[in-house]
Backbone atoms as SQL, in Angstrom:
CREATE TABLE atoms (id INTEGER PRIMARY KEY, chain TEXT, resi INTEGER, resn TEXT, atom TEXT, x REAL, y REAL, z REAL);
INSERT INTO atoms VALUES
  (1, 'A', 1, 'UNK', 'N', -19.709, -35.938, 27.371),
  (2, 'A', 1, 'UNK', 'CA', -19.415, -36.509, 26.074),
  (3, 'A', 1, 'UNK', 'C', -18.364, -37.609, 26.242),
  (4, 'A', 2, 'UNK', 'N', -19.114, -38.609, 25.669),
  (5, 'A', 2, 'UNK', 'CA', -17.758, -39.823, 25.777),
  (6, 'A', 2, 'UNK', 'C', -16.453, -39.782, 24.947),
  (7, 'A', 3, 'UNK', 'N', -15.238, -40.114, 24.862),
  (8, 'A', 3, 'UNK', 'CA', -14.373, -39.972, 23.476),
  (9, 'A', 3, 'UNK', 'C', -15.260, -40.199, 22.786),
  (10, 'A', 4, 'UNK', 'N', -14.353, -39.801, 21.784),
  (11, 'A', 4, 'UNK', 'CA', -14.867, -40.116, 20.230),
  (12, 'A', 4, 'UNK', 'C', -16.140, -39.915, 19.716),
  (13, 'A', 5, 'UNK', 'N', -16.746, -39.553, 20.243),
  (14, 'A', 5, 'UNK', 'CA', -18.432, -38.948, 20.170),
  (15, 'A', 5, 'UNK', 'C', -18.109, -37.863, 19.900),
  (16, 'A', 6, 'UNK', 'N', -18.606, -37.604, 18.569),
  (17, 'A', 6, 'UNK', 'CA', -19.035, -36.102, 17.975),
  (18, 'A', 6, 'UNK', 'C', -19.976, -35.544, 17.854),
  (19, 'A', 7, 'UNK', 'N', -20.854, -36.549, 17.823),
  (20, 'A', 7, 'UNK', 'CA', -22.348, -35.972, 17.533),
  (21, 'A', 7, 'UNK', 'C', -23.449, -36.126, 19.099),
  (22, 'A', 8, 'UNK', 'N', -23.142, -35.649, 19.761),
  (23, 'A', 8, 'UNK', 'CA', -24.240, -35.807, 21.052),
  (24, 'A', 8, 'UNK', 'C', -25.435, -36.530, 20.864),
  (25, 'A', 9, 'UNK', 'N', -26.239, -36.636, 20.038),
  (26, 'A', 9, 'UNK', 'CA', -27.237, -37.194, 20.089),
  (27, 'A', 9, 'UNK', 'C', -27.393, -39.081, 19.283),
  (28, 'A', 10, 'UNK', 'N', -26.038, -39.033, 19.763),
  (29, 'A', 10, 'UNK', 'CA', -25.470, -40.189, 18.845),
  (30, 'A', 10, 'UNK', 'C', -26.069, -41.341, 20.091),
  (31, 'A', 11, 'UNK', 'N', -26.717, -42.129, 20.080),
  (32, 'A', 11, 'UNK', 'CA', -27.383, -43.550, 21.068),
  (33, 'A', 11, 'UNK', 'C', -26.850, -44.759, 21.268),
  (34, 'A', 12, 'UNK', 'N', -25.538, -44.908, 20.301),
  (35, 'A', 12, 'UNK', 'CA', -24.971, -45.624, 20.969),
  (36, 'A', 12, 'UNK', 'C', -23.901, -45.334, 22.157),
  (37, 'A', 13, 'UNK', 'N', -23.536, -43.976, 21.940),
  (38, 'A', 13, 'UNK', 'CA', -22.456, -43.579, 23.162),
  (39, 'A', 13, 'UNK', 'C', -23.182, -42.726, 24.245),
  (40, 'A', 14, 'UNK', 'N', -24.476, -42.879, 24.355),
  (41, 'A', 14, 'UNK', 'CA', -24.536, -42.389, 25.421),
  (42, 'A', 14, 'UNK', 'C', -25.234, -43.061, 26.493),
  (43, 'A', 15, 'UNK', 'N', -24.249, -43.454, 27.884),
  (44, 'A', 15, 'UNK', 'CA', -24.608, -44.140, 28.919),
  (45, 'A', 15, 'UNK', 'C', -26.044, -44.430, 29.349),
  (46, 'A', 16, 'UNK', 'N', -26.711, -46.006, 29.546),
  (47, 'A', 16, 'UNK', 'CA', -27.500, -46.152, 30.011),
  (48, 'A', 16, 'UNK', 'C', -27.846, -45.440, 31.421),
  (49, 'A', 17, 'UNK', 'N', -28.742, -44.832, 31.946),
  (50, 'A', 17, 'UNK', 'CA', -29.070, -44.426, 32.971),
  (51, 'A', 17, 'UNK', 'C', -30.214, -45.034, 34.442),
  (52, 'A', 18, 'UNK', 'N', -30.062, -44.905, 35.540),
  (53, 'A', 18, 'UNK', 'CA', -30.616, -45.887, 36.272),
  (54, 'A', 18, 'UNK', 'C', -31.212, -47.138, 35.686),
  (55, 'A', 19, 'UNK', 'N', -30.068, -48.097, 35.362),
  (56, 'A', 19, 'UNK', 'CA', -30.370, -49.265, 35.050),
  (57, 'A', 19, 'UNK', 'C', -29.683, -49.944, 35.936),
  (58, 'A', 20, 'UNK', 'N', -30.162, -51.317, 36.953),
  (59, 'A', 20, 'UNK', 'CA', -29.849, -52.107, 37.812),
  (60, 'A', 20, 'UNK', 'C', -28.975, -52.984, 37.646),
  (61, 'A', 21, 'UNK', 'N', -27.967, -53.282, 37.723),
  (62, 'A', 21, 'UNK', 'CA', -26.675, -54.529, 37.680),
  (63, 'A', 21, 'UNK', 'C', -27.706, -55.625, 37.551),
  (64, 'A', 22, 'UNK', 'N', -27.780, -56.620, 36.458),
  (65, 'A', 22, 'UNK', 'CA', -27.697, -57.753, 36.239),
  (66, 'A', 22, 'UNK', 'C', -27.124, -58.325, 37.405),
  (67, 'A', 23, 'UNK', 'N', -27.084, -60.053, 36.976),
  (68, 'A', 23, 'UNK', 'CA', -26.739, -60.898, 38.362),
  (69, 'A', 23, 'UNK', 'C', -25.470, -61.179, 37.748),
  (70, 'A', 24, 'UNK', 'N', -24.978, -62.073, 38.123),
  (71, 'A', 24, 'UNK', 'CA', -23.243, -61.945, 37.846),
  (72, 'A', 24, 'UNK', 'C', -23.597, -63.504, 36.397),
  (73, 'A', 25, 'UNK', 'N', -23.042, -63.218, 35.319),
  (74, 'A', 25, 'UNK', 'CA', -23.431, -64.574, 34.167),
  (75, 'A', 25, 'UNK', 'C', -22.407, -65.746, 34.513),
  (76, 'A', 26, 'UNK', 'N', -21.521, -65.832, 35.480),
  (77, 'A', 26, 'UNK', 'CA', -20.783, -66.762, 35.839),
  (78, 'A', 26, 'UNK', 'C', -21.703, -67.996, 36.771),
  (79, 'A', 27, 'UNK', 'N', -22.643, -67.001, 37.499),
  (80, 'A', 27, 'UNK', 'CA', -22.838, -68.355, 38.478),
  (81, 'A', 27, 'UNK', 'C', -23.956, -69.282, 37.655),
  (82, 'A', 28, 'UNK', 'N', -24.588, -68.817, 36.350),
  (83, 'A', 28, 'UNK', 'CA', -25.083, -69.463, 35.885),
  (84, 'A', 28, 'UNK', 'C', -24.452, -70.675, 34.606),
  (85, 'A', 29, 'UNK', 'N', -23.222, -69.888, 34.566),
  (86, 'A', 29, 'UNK', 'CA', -22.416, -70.961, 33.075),
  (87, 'A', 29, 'UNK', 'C', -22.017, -72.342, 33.885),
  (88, 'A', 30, 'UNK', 'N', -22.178, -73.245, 32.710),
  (89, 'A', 30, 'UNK', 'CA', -21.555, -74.710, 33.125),
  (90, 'A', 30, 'UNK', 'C', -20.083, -74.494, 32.969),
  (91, 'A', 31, 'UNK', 'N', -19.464, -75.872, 33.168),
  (92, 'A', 31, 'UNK', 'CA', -18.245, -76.251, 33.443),
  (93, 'A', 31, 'UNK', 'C', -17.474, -75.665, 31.450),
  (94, 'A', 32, 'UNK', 'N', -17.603, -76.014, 30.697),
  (95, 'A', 32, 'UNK', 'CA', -17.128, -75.490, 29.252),
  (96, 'A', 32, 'UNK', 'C', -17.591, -74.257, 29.167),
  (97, 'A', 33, 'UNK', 'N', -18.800, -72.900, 29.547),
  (98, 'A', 33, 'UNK', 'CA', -18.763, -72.113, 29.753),
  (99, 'A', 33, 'UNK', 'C', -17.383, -71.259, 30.258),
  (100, 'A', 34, 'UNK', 'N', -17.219, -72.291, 31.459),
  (101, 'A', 34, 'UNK', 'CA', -16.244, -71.378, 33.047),
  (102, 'A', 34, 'UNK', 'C', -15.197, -71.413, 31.358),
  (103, 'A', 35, 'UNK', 'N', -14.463, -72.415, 31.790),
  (104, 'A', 35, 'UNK', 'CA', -13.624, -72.822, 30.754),
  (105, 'A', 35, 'UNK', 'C', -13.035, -72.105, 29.867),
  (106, 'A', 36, 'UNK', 'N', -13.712, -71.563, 28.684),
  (107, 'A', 36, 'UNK', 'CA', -13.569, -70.904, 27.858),
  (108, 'A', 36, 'UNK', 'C', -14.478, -69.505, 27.394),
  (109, 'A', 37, 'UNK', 'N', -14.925, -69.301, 28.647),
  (110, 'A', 37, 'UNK', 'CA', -15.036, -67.861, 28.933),
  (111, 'A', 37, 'UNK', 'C', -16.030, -67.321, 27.941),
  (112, 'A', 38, 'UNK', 'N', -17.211, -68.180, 27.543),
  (113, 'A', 38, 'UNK', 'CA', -18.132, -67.986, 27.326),
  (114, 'A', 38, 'UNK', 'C', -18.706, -67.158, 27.989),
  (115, 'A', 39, 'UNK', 'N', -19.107, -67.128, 28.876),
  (116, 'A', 39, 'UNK', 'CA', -20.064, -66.500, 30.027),
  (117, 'A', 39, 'UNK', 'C', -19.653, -64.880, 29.767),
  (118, 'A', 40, 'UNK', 'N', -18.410, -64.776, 29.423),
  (119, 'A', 40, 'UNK', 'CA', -17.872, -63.252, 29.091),
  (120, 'A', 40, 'UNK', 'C', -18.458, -62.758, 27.794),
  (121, 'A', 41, 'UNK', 'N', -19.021, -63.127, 27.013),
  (122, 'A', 41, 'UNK', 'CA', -19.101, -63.005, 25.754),
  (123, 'A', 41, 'UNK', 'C', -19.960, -61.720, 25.510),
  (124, 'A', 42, 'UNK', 'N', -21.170, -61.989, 26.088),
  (125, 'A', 42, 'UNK', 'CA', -22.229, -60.660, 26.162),
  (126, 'A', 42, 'UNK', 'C', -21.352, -59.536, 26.431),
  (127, 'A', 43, 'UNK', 'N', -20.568, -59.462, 27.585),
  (128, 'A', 43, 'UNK', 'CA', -19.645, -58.175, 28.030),
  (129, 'A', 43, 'UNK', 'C', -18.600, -57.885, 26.924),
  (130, 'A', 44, 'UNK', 'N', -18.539, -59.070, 26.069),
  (131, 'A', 44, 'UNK', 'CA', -17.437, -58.610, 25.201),
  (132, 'A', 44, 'UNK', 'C', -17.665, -57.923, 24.236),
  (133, 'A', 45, 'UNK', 'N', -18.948, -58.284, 23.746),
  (134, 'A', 45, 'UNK', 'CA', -19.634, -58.021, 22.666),
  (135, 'A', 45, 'UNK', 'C', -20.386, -56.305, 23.072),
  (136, 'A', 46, 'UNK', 'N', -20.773, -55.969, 23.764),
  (137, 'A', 46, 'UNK', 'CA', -20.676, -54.542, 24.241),
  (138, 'A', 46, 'UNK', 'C', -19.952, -54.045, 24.124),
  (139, 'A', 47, 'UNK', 'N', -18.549, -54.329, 24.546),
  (140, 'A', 47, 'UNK', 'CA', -17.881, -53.425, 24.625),
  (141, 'A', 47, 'UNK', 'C', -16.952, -53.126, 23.149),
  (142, 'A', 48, 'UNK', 'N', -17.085, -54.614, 22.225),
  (143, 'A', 48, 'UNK', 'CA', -16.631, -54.326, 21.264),
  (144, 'A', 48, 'UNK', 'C', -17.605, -52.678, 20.487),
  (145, 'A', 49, 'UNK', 'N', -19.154, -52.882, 20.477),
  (146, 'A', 49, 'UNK', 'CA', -19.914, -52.407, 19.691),
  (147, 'A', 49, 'UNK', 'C', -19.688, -51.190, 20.227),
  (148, 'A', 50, 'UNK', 'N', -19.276, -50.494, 21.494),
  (149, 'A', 50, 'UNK', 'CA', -19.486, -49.227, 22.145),
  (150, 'A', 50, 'UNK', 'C', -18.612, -49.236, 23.541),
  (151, 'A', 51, 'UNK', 'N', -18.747, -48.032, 23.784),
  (152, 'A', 51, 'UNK', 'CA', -17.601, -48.205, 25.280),
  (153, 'A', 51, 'UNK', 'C', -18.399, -48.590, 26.466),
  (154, 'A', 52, 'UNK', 'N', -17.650, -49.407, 27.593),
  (155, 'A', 52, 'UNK', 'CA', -18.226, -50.079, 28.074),
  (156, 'A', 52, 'UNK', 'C', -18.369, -49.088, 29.423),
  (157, 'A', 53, 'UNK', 'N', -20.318, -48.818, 30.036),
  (158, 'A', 53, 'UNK', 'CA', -19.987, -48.361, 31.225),
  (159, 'A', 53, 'UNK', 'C', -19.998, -49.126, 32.656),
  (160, 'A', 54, 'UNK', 'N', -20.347, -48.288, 33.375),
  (161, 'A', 54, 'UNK', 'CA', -20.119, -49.085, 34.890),
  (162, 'A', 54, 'UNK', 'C', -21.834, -49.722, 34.723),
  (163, 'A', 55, 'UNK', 'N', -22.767, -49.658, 34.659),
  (164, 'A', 55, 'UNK', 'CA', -24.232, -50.175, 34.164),
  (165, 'A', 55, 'UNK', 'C', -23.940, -51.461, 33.491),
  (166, 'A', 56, 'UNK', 'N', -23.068, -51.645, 32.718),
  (167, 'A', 56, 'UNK', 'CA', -22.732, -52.422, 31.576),
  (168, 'A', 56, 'UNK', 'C', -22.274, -54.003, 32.287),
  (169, 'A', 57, 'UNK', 'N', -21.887, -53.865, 32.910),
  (170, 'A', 57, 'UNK', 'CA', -21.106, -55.003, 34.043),
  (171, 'A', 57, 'UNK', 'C', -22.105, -55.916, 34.800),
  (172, 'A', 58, 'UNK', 'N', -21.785, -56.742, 35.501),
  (173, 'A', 58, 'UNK', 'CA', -22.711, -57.251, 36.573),
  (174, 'A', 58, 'UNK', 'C', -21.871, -57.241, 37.688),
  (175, 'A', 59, 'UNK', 'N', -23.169, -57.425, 38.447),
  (176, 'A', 59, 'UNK', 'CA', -22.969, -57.040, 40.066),
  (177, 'A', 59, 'UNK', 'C', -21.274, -58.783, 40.321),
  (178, 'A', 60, 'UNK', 'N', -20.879, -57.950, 41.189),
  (179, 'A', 60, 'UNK', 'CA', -19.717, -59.215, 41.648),
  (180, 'A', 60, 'UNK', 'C', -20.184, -60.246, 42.593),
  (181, 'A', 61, 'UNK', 'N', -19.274, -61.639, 42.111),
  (182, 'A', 61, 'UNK', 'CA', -19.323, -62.865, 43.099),
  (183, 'A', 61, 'UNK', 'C', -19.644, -62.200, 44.486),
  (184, 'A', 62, 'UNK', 'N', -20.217, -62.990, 45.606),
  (185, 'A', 62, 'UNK', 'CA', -20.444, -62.372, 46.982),
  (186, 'A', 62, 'UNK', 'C', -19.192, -62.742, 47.756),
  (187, 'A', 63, 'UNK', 'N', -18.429, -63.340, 46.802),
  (188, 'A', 63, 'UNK', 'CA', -16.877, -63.751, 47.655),
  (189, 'A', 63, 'UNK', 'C', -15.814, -62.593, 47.049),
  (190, 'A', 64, 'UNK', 'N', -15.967, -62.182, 45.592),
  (191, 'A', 64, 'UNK', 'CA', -15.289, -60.977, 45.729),
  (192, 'A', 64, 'UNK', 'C', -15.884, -59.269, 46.263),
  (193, 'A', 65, 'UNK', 'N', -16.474, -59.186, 47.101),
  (194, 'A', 65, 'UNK', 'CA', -16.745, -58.144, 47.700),
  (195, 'A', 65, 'UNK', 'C', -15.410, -57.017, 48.396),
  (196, 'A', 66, 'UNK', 'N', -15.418, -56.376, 48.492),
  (197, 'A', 66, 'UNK', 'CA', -14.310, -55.546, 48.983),
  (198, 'A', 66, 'UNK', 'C', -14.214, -56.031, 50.495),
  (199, 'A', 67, 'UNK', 'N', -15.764, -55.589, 51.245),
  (200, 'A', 67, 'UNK', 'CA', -15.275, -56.030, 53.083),
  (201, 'A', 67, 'UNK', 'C', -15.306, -57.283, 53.095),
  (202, 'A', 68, 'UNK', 'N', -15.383, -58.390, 52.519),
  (203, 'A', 68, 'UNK', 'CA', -15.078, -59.985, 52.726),
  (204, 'A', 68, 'UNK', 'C', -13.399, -60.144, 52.196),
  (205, 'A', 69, 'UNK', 'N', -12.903, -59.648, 50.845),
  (206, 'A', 69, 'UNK', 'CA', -11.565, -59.278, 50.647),
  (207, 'A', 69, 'UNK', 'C', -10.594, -58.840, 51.725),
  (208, 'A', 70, 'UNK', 'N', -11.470, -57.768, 51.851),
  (209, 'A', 70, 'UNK', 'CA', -10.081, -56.882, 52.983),
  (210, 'A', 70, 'UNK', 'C', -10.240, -57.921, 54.400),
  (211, 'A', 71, 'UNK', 'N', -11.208, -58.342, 55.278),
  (212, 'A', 71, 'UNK', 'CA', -11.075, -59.010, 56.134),
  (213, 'A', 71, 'UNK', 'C', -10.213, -60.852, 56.035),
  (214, 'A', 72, 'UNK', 'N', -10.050, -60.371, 54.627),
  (215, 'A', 72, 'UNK', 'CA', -9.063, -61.627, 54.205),
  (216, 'A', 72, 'UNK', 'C', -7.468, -61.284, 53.995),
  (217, 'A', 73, 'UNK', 'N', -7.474, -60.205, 53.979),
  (218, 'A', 73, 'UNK', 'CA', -6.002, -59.506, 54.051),
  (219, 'A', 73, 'UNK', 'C', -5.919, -59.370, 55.043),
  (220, 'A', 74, 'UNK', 'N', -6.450, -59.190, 55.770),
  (221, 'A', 74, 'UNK', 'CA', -5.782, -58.711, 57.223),
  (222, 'A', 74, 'UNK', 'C', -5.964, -59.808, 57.805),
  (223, 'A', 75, 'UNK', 'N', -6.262, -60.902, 58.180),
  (224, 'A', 75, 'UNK', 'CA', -5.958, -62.030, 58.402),
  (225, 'A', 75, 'UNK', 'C', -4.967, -62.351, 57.764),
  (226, 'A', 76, 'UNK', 'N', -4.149, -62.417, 56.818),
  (227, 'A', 76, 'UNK', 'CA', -2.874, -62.942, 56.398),
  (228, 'A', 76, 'UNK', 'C', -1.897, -62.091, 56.742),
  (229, 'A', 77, 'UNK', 'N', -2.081, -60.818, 57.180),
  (230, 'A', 77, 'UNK', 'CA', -1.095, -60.307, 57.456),
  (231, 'A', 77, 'UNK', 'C', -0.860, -59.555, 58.569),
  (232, 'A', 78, 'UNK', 'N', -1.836, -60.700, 59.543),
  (233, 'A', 78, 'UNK', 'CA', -1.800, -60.354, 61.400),
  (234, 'A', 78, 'UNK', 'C', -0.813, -61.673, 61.630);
């Protein structure tokens, strides 16, 4: 049960299930998109209407990855 859900059979609070990450909506926004954070809007708008889950998101830039990250930390701090 999510907070605030009282009624179990309630459809907006209950988590999408095996649904696939979308592509990330950044690499497709133009330059006034980046800007003003258009490209966020869909995610915002979810999460205003209902709580937001991990399904809910898109997959990350291939530059923020965790093992491309961490092999970037440890280069700065060899």
């Amino acid at each position: 049960m999510v907070s605030g859900n009282k009624n179990a059979g309630d459809p907006i609070k209950i988590p999408p299930k095996n649904r696939e990450k979308k592509t990330n909506n950044y690499k497709r926004a133009n330059i006034f998109s980046k800007a003003w954070f258009v490209w966020m809007m869909p995610t915002f708008w979810r999460g205003f209407k209902r709580d937001l889950y991990d399904s809910d998101l898109t997959k990350p830039k291939d530059n923020h990855l965790s093992d491309k990250l961490g092999d970037r930390l440890e280069k700065t701090h060899t």
